[in-house]
C-alpha positions in Angstrom: 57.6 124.2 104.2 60.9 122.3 103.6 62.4 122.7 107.4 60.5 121.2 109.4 61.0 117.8 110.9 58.0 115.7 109.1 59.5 112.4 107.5 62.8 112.9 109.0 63.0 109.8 111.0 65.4 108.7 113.5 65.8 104.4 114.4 68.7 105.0 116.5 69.6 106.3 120.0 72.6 108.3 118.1 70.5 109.4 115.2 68.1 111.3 117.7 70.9 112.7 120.1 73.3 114.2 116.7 74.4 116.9 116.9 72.4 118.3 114.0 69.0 116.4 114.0 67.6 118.0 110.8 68.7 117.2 107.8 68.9 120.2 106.2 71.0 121.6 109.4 73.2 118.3 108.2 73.0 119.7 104.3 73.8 123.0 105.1 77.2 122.0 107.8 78.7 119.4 104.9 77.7 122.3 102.2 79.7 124.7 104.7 82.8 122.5 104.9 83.0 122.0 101.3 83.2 125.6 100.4 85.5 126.7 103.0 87.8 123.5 102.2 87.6 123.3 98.0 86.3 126.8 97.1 87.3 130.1 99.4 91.2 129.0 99.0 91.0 129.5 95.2 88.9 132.8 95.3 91.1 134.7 98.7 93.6 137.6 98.5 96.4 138.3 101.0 94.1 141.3 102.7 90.8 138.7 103.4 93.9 136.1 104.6 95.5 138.5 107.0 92.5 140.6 107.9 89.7 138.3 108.5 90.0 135.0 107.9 92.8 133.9 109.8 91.8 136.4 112.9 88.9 134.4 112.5 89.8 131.2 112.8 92.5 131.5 115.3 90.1 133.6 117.8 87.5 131.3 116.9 89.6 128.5 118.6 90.6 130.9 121.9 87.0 131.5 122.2 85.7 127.9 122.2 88.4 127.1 125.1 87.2 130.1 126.7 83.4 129.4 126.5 84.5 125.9 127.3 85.7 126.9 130.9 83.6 129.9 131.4 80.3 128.9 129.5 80.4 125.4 130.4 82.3 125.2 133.7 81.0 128.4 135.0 84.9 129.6 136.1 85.3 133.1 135.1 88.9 133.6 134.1 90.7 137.2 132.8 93.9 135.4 132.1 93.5 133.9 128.4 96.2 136.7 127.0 98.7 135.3 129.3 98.0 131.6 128.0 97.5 132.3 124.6 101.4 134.0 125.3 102.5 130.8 127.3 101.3 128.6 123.7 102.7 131.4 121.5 106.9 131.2 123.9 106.2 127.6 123.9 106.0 127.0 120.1 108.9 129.7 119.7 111.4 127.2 122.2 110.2 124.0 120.4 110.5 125.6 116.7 114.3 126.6 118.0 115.4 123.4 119.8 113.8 121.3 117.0 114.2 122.2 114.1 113.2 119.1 112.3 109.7 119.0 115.0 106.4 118.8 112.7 104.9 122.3 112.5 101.5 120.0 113.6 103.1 118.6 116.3 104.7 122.0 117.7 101.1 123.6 117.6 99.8 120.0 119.7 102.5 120.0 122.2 102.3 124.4 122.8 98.9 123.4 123.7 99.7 120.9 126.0 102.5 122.9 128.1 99.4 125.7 128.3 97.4 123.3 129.6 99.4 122.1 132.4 100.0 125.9 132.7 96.5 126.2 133.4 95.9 123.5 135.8 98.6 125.0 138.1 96.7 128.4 137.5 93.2 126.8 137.8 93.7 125.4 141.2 92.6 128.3 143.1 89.6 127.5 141.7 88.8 124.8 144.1 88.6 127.2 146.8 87.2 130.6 145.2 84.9 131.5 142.7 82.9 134.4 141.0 84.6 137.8 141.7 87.9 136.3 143.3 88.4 133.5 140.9 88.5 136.2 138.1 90.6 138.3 140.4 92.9 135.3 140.4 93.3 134.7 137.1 93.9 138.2 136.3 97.0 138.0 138.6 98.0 134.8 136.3 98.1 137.1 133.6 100.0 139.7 134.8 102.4 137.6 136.3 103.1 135.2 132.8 103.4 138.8 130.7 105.9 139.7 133.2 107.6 136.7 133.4 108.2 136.5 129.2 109.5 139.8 129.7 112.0 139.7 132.3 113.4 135.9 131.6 115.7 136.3 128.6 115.5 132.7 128.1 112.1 132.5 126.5 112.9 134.8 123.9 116.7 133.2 123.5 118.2 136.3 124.5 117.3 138.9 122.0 118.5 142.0 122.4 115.0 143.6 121.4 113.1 140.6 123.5 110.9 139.7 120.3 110.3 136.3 119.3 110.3 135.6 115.7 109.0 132.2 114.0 111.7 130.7 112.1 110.9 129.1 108.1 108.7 125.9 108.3 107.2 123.4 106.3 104.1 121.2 105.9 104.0 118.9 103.3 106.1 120.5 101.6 104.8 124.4 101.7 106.3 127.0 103.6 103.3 127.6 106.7 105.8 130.1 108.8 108.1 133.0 107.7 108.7 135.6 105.3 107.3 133.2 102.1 103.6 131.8 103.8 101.1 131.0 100.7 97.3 132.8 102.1 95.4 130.1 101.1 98.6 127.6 102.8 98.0 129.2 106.2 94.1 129.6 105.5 93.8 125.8 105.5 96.3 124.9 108.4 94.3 127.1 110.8 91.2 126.0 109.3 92.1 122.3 109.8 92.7 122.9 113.3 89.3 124.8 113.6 87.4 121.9 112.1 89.1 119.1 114.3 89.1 121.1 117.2 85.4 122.2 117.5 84.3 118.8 116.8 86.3 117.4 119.7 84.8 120.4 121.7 81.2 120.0 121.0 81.6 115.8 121.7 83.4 116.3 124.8 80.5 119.4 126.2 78.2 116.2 124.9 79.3 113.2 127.0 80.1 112.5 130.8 83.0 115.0 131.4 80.7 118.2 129.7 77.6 116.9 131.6 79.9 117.3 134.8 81.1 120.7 133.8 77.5 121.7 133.4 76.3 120.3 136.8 79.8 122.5 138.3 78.2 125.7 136.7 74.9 125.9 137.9 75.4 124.4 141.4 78.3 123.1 142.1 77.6 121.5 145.9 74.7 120.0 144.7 76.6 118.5 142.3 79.5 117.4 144.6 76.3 116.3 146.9 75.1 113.6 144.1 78.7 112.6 142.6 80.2 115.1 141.0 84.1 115.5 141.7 84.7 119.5 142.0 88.2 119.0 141.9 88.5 116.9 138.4 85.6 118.9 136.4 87.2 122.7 137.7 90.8 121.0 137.0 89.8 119.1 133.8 88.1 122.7 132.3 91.3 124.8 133.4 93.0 122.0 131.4 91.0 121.3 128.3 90.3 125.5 128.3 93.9 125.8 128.3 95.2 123.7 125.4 92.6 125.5 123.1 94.0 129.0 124.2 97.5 127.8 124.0 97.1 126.1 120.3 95.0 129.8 119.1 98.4 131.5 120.7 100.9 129.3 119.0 99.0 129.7 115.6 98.7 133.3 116.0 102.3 133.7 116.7 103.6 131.6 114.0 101.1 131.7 111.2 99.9 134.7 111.7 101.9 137.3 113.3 105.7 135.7 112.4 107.3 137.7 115.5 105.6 139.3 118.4 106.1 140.8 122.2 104.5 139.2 124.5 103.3 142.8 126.2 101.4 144.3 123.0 100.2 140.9 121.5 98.7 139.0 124.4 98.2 142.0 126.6 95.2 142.5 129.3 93.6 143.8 125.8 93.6 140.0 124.7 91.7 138.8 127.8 89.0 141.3 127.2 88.5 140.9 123.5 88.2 136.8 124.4 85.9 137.5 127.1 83.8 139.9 124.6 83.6 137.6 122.0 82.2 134.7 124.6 79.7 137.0 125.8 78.3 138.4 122.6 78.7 135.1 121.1 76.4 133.0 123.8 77.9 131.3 126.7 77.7 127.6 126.5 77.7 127.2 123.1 80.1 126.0 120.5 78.3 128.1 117.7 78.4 131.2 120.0 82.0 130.6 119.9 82.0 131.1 116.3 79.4 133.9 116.0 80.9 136.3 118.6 84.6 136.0 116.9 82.9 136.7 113.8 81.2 139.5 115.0 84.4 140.9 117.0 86.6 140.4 113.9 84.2 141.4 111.0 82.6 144.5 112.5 86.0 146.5 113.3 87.0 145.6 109.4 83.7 146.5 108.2 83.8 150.1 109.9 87.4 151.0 109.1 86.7 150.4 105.3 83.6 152.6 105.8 84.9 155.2 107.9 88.6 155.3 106.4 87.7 154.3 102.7 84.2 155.6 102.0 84.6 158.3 104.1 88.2 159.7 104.2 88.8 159.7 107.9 92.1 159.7 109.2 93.4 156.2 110.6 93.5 157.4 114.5 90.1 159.0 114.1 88.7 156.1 112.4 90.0 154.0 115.1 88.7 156.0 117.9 85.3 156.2 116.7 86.0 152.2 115.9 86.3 151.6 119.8 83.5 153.5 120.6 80.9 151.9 118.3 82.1 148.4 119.2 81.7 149.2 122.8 78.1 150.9 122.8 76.8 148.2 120.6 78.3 145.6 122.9 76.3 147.2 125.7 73.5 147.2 123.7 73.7 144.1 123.0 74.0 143.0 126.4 70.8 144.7 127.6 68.7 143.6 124.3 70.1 139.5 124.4 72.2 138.8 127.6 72.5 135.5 126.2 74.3 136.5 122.9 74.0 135.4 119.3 72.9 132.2 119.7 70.3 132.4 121.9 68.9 135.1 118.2 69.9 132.2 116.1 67.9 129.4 117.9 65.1 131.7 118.6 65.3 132.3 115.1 65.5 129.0 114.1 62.2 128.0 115.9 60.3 130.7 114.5 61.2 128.8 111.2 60.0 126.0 111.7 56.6 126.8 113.3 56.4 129.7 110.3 53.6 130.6 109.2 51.9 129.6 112.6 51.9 131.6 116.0 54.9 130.5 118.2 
């Protein structure tokens, strides 16, 4: 059979920790790339650009900070809505106050301000956990919806109290306003993705996600042999954070073009993030990917059968929507607690011992 791991030698230390240690695991990634960088822009529509793929992408990146703090760290938070709002008002006051500020370095810096937002936010975390921890950072998102609501100076004193993402360039192509290209905004997000989950999956790889990992699963016998609690639970709020806070500037600006803050980053937006983690795999960079796939495919999928196929009405459809999602996300749940990637790798195995008992 042609995956298995006979021949495929490693000489190096690096070679045998990659990330990808088959080579037709390698193949396949660089085969990915290359499609969804040189082919999907020339073959995609305005409805797979505004109904899948960029939901995609952007959740994709929300998800990885989330599974980087929850699935790696082991710190339950409710509050991603309320960051992905404090990236989404922050790239709105820097795309106002300059005007000549790269649209590349707005979306960098929104994640940054989220990410010292999320270190004040995170440091209750050195003295609660579990239950109270996500009580906490429920209260953080509550109190950041409120407070985009009720100070006029975040949304420049509009009378309605909606933001809305001025005309921008990059390299010369309009990436915000009335006039986007799809496949312009397609491969800004997608750019981000790509750098963004490689930095991810080196940083859960070295010595900061190693003490992330010793936090989760005991984190006084990781204090006990080294570990500071207060940098790994601070450095996860942080790192966690600046993901969340570049997925809300992006969805804001490339995406949505205007938006209020109560129905787009909403309690709703906590849940779907925390959903996606969970179906997806906790701890894991590909679960990330999976379970905003699955939470942004699914609903498409059934609304075309249900509305197109089947000549529903929209509010029906979207009723019977929620309720699908949810009983398959408890079934899920109590068929593979730990998500889509634990099926993958499972899957994956089976592979490579095929056609002999595992």
């Amino acid at each position: 059979m042609f995956y298995r791991e006979a021949g495929d030698f490693k000489t190096t230390y690096a070679e045998d920790n990659q990330t990808f240690p088959l080579k037709l695991d390698r193949m396949g990634y660089y085969a990915i790339l290359l499609v969804a960088f040189l082919v999907v822009p020339f073959v995609i529509d305005d409805y797979w650009v505004s109904a899948v793929l960029l939901p995609f992408l952007i959740y994709a990146i929300a998800t990885i900070g989330l599974n980087i703090l929850t699935g790696y760290c082991g710190q339950v938070s409710l509050g991603s809505g309320g960051f992905m709002a404090v990236g989404a008002y922050a790239s709105y006051k820097l795309m106002t106050s300059f005007p000549d500020l790269s649209m590349i370095v707005v979306i960098l810096l929104s994640g940054a301000i989220t990410a010292l937002v999320g270190i004040l936010f995170g440091l209750p975390s050195l003295r609660i956990k579990g239950f109270y921890l996500a009580v906490a950072t429920l209260a953080a998102q509550f109190f950041l919806v409120w407070m985009f609501n009720k100070v006029e100076w975040f949304y420049n004193y509009s009378a309605s109290g909606q933001i809305n993402a001025p005309e921008r360039t990059v390299f010369g192509f309009n990436i915000t306003g009335p006039n986007v290209q799809p496949f312009v905004a397609y491969l800004f997000c997608l750019s981000f993705v790509v750098a963004l989950a490689w930095a991810a999956r080196n940083m859960t790889r070295s010595n900061t996600g190693r003490r992330w990992m010793a936090i989760r699963d005991m984190d006084i016998a990781a204090e006990i042999i080294g570990v500071n609690p207060l940098g790994a639970k601070l450095s996860a709020f942080a790192v966690s954070s600046f993901y969340i806070g570049v997925a809300g500037a992006l969805l804001f600006s490339v995406y949505l073009g205007a938006a209020e803050v109560g129905e787009a980053f909403g309690i709703s937006k906590s849940f779907l993030l925390l959903f996606m983690v969970i179906i997806g795999g906790l701890g894991s960079i590909f679960g990330s990917f999976a379970g905003a796939a699955f939470m942004v495919l699914f609903p498409v999928l059934l609304k075309n059968i249900m509305v197109g196929q089947l000549g529903w009405a929209t509010d029906i459809a979207t009723h019977f929507e929620f309720v699908i999602v949810g009983a398959l996300i408890i079934i899920f749940l109590i068929v593979e607690p730990h998500g889509l990637a634990a099926l993958w790798r499972v899957t994956k195995e089976k592979l490579r011992l095929w056609p002999f008992p595992h």
